[in-house]
FIVEX-48580 format. One record per residue: residue number from 1; residue in one letter; x, y negated, z negated of N, C-alpha, C, O in turn. Coordinates in nm, 3 decimals, always signed. Layout:
<recs>
<rec><nr>NUM</nr><rest>a</rest><n_x>X</n_x><n_y>Y</n_y><n_z>Z</n_z><ca_x>X</ca_x><ca_y>Y</ca_y><ca_z>Z</ca_z><c_x>X</c_x><c_y>Y</c_y><c_z>Z</c_z><o_x>X</o_x><o_y>Y</o_y><o_z>Z</o_z></rec>
...
</recs>
This chain:
<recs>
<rec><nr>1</nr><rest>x</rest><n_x>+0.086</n_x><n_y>+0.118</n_y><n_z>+0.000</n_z><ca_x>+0.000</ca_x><ca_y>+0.000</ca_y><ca_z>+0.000</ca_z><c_x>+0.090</c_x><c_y>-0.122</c_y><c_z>+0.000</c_z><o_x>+0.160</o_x><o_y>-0.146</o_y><o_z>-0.098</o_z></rec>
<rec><nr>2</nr><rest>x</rest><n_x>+0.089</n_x><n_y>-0.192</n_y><n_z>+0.096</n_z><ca_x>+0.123</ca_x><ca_y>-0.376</ca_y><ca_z>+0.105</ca_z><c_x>+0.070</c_x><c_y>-0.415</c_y><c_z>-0.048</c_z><o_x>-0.035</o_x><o_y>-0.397</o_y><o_z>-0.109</o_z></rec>
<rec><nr>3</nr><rest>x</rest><n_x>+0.182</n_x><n_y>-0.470</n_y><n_z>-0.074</n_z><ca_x>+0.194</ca_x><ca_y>-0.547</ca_y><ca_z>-0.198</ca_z><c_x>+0.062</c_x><c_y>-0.665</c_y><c_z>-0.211</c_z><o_x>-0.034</o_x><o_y>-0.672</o_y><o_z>-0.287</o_z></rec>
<rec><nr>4</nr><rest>x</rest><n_x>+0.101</n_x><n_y>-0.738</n_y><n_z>-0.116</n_z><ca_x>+0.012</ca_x><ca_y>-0.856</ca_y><ca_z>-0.048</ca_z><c_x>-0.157</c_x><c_y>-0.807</c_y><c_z>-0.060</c_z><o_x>-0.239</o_x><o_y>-0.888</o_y><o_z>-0.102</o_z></rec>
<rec><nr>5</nr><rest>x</rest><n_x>-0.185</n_x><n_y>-0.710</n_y><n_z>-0.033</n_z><ca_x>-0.310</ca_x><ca_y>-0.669</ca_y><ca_z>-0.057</ca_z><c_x>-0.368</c_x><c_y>-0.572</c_y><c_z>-0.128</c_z><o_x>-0.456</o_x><o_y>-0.494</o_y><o_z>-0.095</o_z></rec>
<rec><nr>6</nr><rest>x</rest><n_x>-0.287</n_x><n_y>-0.589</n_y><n_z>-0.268</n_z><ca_x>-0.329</ca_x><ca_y>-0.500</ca_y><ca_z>-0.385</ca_z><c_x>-0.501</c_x><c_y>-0.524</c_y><c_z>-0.458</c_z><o_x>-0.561</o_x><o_y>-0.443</o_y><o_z>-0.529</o_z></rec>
<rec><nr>7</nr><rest>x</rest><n_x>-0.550</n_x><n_y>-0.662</n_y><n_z>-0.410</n_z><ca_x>-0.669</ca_x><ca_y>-0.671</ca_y><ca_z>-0.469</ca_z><c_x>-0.816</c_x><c_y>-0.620</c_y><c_z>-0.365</c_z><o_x>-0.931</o_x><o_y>-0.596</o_y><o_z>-0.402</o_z></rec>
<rec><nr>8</nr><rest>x</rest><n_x>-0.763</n_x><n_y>-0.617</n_y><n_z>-0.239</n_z><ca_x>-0.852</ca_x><ca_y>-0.560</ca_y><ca_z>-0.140</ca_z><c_x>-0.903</c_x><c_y>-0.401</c_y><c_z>-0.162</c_z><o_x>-0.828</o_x><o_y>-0.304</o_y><o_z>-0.150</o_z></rec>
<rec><nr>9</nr><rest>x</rest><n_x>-1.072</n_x><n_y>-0.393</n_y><n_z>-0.204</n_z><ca_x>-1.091</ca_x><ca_y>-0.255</ca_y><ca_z>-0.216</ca_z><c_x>-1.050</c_x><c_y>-0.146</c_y><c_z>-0.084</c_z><o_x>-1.044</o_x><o_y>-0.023</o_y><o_z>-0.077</o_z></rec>
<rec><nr>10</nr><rest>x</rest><n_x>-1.036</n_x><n_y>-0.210</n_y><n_z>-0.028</n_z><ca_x>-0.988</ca_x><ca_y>-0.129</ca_y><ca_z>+0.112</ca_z><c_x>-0.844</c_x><c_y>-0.013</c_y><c_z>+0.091</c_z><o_x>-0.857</o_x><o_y>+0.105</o_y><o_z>+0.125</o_z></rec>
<rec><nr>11</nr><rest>x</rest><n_x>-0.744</n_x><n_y>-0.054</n_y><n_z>+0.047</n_z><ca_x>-0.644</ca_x><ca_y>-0.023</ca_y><ca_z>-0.017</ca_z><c_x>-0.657</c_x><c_y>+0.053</c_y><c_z>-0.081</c_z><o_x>-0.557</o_x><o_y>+0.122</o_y><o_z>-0.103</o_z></rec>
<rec><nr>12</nr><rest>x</rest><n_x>-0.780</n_x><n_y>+0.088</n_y><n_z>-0.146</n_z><ca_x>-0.799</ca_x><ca_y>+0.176</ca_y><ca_z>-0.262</ca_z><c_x>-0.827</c_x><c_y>+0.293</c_y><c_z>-0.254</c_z><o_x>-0.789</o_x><o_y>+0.387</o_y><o_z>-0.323</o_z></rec>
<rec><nr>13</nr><rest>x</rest><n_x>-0.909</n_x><n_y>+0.290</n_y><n_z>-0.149</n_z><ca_x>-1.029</ca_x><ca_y>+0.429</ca_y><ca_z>-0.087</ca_z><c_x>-0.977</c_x><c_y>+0.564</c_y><c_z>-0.096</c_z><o_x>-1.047</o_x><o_y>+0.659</o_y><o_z>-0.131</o_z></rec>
<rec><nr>14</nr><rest>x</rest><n_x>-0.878</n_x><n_y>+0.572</n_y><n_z>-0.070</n_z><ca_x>-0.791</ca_x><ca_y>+0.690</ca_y><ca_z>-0.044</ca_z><c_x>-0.842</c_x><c_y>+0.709</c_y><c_z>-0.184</c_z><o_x>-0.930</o_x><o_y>+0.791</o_y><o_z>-0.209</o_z></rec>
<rec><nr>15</nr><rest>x</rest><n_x>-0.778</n_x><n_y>+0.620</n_y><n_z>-0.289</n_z><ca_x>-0.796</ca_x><ca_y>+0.662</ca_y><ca_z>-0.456</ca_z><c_x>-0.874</c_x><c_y>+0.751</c_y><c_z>-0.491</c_z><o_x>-0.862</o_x><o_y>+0.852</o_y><o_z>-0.561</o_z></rec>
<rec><nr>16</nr><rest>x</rest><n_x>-0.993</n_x><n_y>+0.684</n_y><n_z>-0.413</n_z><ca_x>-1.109</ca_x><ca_y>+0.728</ca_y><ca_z>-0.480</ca_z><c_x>-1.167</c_x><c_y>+0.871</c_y><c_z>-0.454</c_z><o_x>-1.252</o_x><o_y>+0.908</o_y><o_z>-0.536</o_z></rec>
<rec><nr>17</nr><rest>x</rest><n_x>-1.135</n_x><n_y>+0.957</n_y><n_z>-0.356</n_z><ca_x>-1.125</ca_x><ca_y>+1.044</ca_y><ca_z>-0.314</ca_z><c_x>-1.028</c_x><c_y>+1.217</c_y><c_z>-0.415</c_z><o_x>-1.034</o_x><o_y>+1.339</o_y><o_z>-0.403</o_z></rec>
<rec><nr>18</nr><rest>x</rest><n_x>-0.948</n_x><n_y>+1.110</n_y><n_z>-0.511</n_z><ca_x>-0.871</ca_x><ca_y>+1.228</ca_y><ca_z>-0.586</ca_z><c_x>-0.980</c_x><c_y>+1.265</c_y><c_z>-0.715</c_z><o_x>-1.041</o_x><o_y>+1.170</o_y><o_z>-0.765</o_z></rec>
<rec><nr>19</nr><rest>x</rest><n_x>-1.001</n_x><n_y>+1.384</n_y><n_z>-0.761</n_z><ca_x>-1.049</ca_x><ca_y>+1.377</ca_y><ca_z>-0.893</ca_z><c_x>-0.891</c_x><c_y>+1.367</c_y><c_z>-1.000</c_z><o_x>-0.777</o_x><o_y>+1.335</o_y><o_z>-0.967</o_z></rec>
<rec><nr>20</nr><rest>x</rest><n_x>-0.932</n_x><n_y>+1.396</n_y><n_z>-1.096</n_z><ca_x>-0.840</ca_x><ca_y>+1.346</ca_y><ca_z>-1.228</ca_z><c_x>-0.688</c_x><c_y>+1.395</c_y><c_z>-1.224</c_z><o_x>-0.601</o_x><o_y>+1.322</o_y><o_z>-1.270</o_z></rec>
<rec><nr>21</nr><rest>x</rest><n_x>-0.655</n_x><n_y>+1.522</n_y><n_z>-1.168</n_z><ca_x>-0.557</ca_x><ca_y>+1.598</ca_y><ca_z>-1.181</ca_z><c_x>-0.489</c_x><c_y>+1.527</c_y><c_z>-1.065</c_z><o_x>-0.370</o_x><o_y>+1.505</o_y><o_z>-1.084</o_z></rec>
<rec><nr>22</nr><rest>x</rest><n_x>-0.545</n_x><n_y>+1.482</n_y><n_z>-0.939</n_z><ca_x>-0.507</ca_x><ca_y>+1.463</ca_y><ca_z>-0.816</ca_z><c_x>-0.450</c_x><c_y>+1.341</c_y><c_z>-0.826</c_z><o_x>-0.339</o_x><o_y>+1.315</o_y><o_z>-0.780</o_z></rec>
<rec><nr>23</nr><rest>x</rest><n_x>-0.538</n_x><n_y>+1.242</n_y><n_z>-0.900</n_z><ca_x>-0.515</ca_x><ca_y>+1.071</ca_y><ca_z>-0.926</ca_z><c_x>-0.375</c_x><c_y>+1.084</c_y><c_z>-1.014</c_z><o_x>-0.277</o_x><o_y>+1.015</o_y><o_z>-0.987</o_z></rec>
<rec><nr>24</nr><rest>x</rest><n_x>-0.376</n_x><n_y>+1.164</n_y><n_z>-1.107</n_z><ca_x>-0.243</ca_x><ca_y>+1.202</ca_y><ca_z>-1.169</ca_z><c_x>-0.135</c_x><c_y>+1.226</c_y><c_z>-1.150</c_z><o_x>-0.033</o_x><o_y>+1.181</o_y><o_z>-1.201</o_z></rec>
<rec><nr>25</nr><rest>x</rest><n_x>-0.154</n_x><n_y>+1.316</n_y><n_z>-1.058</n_z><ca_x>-0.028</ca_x><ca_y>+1.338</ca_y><ca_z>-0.999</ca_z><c_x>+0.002</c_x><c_y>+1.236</c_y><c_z>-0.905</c_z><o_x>+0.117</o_x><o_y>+1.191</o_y><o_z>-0.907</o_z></rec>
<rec><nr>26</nr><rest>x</rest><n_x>-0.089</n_x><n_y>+1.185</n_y><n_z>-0.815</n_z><ca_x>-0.032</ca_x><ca_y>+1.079</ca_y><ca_z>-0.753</ca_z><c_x>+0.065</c_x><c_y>+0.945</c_y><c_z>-0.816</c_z><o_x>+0.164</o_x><o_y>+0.882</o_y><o_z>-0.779</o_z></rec>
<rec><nr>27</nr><rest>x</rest><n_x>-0.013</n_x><n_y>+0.945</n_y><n_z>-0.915</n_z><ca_x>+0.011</ca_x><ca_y>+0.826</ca_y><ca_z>-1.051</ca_z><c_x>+0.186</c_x><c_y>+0.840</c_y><c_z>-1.050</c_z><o_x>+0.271</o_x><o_y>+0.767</o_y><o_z>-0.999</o_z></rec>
<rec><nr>28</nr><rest>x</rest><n_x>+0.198</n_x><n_y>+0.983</n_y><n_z>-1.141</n_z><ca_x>+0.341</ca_x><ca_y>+1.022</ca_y><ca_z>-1.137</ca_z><c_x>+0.411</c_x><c_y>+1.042</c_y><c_z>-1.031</c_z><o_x>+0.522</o_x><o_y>+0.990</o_y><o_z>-1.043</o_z></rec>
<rec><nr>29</nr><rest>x</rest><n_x>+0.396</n_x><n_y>+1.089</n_y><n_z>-0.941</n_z><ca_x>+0.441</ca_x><ca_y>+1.147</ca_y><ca_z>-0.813</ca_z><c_x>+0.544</c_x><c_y>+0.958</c_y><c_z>-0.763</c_z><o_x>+0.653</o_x><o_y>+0.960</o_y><o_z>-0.706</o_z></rec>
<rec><nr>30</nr><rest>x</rest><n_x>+0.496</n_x><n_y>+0.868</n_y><n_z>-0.790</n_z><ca_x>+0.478</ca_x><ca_y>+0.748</ca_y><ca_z>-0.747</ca_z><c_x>+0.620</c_x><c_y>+0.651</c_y><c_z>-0.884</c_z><o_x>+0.673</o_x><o_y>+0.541</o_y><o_z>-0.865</o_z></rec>
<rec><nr>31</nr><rest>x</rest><n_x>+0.637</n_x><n_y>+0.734</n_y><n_z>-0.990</n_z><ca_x>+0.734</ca_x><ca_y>+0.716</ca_y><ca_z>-1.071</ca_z><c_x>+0.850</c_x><c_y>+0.774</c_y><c_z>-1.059</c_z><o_x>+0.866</o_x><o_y>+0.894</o_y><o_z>-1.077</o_z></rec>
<rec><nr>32</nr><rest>x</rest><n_x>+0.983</n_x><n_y>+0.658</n_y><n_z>-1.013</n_z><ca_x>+1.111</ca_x><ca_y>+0.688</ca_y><ca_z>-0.997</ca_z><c_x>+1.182</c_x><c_y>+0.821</c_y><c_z>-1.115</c_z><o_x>+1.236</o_x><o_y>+0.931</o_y><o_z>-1.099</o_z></rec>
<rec><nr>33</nr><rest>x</rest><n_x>+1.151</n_x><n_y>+0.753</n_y><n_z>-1.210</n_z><ca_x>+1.213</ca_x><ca_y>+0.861</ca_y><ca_z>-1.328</ca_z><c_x>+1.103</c_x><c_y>+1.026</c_y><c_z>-1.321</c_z><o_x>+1.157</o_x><o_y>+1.132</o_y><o_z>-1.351</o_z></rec>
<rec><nr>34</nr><rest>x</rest><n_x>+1.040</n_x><n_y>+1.025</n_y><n_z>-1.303</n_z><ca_x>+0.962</ca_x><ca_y>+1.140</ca_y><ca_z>-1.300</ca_z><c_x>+0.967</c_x><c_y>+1.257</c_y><c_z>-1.154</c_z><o_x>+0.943</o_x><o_y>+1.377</o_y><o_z>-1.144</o_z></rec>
<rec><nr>35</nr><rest>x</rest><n_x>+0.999</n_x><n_y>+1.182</n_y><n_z>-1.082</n_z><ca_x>+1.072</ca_x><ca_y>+1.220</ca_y><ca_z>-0.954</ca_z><c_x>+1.234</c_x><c_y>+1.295</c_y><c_z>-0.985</c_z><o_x>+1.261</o_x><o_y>+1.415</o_y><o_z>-0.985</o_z></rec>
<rec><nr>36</nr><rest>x</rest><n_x>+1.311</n_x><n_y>+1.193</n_y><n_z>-1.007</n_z><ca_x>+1.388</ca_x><ca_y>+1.263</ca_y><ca_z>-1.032</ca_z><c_x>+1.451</c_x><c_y>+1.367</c_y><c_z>-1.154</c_z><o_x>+1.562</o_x><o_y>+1.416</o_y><o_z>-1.176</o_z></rec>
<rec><nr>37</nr><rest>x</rest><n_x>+1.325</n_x><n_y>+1.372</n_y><n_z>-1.215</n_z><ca_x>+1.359</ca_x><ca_y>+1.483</ca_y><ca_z>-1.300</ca_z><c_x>+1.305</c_x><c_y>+1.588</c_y><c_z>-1.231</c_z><o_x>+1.370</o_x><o_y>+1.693</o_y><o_z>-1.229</o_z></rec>
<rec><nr>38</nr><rest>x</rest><n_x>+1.189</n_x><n_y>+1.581</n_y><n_z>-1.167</n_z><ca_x>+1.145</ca_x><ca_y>+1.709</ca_y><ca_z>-1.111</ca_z><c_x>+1.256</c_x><c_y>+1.735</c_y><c_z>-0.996</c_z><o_x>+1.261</o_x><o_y>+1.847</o_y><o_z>-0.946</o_z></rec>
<rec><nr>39</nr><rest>x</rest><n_x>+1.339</n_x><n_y>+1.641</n_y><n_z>-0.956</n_z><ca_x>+1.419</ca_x><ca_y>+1.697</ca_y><ca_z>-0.848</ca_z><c_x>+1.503</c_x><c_y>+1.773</c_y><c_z>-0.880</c_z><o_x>+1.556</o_x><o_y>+1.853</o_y><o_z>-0.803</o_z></rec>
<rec><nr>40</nr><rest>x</rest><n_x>+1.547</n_x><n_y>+1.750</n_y><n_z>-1.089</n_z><ca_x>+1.645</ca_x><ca_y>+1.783</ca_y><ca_z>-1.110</ca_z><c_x>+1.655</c_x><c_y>+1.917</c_y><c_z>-1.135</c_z><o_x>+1.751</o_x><o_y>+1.993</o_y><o_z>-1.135</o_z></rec>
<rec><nr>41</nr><rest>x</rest><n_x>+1.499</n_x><n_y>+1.939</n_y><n_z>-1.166</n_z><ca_x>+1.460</ca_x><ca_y>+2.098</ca_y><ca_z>-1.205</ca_z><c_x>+1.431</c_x><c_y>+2.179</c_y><c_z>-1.051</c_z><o_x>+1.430</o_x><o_y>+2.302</o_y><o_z>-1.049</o_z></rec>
<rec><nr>42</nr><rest>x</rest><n_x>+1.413</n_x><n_y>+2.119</n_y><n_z>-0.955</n_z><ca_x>+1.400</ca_x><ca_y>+2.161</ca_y><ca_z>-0.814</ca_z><c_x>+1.551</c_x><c_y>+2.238</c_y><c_z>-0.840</c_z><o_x>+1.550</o_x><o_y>+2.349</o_y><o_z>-0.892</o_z></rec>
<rec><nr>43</nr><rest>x</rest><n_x>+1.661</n_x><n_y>+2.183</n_y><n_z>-0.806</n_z><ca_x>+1.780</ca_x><ca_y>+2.207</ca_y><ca_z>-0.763</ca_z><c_x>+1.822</c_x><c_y>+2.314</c_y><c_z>-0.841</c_z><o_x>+1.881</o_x><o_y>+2.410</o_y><o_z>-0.791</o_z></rec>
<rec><nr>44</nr><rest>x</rest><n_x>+1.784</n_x><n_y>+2.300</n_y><n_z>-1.020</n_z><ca_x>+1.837</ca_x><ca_y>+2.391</ca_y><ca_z>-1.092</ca_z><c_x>+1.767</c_x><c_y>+2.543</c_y><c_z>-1.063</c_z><o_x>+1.810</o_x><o_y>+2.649</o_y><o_z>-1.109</o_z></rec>
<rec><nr>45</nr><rest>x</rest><n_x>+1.666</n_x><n_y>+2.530</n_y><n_z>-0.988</n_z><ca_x>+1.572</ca_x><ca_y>+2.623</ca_y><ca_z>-0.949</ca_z><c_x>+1.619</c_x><c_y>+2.680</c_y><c_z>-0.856</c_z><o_x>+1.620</o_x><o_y>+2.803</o_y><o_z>-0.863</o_z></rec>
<rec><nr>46</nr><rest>x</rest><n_x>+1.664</n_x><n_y>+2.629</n_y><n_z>-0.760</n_z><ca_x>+1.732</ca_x><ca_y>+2.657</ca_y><ca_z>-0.615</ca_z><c_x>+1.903</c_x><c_y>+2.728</c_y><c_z>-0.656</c_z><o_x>+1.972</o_x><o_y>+2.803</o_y><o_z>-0.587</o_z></rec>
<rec><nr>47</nr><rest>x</rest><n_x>+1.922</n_x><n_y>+2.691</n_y><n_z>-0.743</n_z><ca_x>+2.023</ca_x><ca_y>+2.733</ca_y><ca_z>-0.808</ca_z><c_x>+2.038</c_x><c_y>+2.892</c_y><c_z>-0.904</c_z><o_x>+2.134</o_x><o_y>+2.959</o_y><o_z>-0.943</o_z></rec>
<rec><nr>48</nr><rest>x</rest><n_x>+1.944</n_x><n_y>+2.901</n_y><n_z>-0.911</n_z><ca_x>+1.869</ca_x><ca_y>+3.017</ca_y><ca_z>-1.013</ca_z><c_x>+1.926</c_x><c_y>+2.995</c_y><c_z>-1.148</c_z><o_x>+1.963</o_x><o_y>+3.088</o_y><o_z>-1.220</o_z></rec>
<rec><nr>49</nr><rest>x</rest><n_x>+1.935</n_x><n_y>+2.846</n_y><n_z>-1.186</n_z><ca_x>+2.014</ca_x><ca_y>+2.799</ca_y><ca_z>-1.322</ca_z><c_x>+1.883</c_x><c_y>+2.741</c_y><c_z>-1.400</c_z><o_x>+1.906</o_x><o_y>+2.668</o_y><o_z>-1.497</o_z></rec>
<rec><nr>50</nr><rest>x</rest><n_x>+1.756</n_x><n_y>+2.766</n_y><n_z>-1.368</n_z><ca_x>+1.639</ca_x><ca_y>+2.704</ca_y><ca_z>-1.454</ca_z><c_x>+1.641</c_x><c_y>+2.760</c_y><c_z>-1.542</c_z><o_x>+1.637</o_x><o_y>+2.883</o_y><o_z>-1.541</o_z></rec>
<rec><nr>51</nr><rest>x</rest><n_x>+1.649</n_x><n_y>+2.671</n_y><n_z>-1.674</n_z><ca_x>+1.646</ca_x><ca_y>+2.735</ca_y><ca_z>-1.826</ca_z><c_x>+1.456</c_x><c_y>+2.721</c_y><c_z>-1.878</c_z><o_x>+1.413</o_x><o_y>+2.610</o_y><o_z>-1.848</o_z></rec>
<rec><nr>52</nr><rest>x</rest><n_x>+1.398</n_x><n_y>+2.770</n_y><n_z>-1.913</n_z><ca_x>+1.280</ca_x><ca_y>+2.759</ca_y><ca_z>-1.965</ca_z><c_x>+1.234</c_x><c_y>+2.652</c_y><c_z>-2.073</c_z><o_x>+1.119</o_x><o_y>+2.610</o_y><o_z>-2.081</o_z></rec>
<rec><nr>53</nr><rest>x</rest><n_x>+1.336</n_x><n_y>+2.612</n_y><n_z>-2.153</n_z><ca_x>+1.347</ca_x><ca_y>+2.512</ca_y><ca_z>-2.198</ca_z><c_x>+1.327</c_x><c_y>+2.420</c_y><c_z>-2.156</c_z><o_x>+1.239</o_x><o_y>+2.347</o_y><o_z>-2.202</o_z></rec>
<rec><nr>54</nr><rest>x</rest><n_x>+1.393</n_x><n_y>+2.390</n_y><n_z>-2.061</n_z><ca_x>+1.425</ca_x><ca_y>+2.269</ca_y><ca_z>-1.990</ca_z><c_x>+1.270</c_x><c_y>+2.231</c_y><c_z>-1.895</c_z><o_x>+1.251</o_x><o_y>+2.130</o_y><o_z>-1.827</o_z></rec>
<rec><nr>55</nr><rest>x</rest><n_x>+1.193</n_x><n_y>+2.322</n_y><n_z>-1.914</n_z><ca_x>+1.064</ca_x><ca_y>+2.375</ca_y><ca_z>-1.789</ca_z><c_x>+0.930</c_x><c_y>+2.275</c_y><c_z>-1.903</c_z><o_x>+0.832</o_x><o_y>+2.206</o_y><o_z>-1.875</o_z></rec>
<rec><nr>56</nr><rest>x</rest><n_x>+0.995</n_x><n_y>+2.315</n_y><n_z>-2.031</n_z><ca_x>+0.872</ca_x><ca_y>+2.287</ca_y><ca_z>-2.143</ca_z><c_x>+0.914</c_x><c_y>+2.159</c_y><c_z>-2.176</c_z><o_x>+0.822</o_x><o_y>+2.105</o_y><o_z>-2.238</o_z></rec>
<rec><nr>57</nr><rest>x</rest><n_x>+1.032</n_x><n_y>+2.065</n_y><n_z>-2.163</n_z><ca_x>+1.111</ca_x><ca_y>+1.967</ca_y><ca_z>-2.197</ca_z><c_x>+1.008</c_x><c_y>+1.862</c_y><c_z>-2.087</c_z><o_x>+0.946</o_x><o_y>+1.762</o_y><o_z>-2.125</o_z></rec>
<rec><nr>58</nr><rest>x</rest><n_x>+1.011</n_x><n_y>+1.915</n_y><n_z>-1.950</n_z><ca_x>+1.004</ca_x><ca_y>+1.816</ca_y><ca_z>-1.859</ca_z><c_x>+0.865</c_x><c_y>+1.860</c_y><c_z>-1.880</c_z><o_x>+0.817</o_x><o_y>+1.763</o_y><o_z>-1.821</o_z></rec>
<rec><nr>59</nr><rest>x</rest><n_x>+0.736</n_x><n_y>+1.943</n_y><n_z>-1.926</n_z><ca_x>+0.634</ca_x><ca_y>+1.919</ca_y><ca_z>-1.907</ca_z><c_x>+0.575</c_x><c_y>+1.818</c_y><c_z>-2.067</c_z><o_x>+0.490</o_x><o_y>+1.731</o_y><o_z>-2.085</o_z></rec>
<rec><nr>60</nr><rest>x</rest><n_x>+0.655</n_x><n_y>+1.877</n_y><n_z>-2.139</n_z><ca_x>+0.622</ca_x><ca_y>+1.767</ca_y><ca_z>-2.277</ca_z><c_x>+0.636</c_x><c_y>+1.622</c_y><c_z>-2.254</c_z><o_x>+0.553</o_x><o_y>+1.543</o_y><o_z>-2.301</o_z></rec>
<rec><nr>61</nr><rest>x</rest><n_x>+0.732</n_x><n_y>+1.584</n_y><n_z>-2.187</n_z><ca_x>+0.795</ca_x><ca_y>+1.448</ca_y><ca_z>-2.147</ca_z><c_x>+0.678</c_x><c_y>+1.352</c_y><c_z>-2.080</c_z><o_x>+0.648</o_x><o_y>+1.236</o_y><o_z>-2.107</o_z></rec>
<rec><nr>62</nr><rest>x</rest><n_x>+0.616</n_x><n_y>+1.459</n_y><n_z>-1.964</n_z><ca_x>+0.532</ca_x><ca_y>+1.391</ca_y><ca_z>-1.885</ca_z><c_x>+0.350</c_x><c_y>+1.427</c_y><c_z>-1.900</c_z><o_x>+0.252</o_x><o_y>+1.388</o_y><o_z>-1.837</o_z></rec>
<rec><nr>63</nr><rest>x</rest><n_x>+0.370</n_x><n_y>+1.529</n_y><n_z>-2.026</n_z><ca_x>+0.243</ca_x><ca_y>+1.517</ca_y><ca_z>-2.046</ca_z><c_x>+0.144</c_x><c_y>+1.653</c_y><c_z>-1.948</c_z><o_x>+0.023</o_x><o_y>+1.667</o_y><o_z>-1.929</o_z></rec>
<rec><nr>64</nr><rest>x</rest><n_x>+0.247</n_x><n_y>+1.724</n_y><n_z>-1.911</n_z><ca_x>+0.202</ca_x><ca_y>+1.839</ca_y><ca_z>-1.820</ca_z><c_x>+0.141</c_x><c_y>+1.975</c_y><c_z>-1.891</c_z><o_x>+0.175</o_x><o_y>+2.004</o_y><o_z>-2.006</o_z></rec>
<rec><nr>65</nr><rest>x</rest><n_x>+0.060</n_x><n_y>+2.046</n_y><n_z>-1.826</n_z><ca_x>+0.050</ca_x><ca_y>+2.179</ca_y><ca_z>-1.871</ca_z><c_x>+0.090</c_x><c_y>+2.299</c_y><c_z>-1.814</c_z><o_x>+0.029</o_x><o_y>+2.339</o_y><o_z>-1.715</o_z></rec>
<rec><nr>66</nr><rest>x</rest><n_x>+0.180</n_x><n_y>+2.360</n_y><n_z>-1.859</n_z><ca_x>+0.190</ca_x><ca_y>+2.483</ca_y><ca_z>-1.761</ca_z><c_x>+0.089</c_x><c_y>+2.538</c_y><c_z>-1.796</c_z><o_x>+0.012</o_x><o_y>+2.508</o_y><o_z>-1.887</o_z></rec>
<rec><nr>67</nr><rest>x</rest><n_x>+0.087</n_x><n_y>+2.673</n_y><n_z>-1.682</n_z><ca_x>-0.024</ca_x><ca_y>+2.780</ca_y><ca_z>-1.711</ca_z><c_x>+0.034</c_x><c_y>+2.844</c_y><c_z>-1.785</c_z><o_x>+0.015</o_x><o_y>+2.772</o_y><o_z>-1.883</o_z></rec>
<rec><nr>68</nr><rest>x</rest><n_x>+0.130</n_x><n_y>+2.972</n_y><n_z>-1.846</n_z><ca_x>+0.128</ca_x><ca_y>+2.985</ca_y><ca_z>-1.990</ca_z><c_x>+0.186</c_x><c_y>+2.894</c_y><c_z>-2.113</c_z><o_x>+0.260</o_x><o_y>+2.914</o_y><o_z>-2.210</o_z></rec>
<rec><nr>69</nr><rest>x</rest><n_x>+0.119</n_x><n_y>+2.790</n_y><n_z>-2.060</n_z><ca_x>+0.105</ca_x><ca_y>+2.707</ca_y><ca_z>-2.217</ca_z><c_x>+0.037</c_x><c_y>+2.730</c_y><c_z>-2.351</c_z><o_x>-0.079</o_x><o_y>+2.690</o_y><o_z>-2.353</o_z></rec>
<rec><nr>70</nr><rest>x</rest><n_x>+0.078</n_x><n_y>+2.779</n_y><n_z>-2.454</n_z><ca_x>-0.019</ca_x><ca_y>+2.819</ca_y><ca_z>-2.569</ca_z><c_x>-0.066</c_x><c_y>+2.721</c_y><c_z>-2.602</c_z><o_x>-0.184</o_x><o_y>+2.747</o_y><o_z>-2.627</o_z></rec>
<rec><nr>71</nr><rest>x</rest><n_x>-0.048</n_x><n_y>+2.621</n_y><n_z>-2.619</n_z><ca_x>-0.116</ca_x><ca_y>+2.477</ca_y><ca_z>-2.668</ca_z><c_x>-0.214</c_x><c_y>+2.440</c_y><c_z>-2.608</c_z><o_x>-0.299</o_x><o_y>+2.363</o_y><o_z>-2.653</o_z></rec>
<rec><nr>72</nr><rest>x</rest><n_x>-0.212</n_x><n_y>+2.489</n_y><n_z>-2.506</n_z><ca_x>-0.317</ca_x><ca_y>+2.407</ca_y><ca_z>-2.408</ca_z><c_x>-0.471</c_x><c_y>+2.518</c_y><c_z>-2.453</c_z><o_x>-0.586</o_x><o_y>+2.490</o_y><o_z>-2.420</o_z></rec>
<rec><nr>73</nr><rest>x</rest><n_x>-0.419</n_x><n_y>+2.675</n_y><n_z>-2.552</n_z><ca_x>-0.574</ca_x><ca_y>+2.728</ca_y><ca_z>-2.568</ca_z><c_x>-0.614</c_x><c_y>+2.690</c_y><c_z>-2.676</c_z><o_x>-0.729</o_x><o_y>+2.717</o_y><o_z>-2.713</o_z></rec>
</recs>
């Protein structure tokens, strides 16, 4: 979105189209630091160096749920 026309509902529409999980991720998806942490766990992944820790670190951080999350029952 043009900066210049952040108040035009036009700009928005797309928005409106995500439900909650979708608007979310876009939200984050759209944050420098949150990017590159997921890149960082990309690589360590690609690496076969992903610690599980590090899996529950970056979903605590940002507020995520994995699917076996016990907290989340």
């Amino acid at each position: 979105m043009n900066r210049a026309y952040w108040r035009s509902p036009e700009a928005y529409k797309k928005l409106q189209t995500f439900d909650a999980p979708g608007f979310a991720f876009q939200f984050l998806n759209r944050n420098p630091e949150f990017v590159r942490d997921r890149e960082r766990l990309q690589q360590l992944d690609r690496r076969g160096a992903l610690d599980p820790a590090e899996v529950n670190a970056f979903a605590r951080r940002w507020g995520l749920l994995l699917p076996d999350d016990e907290s989340s029952k």
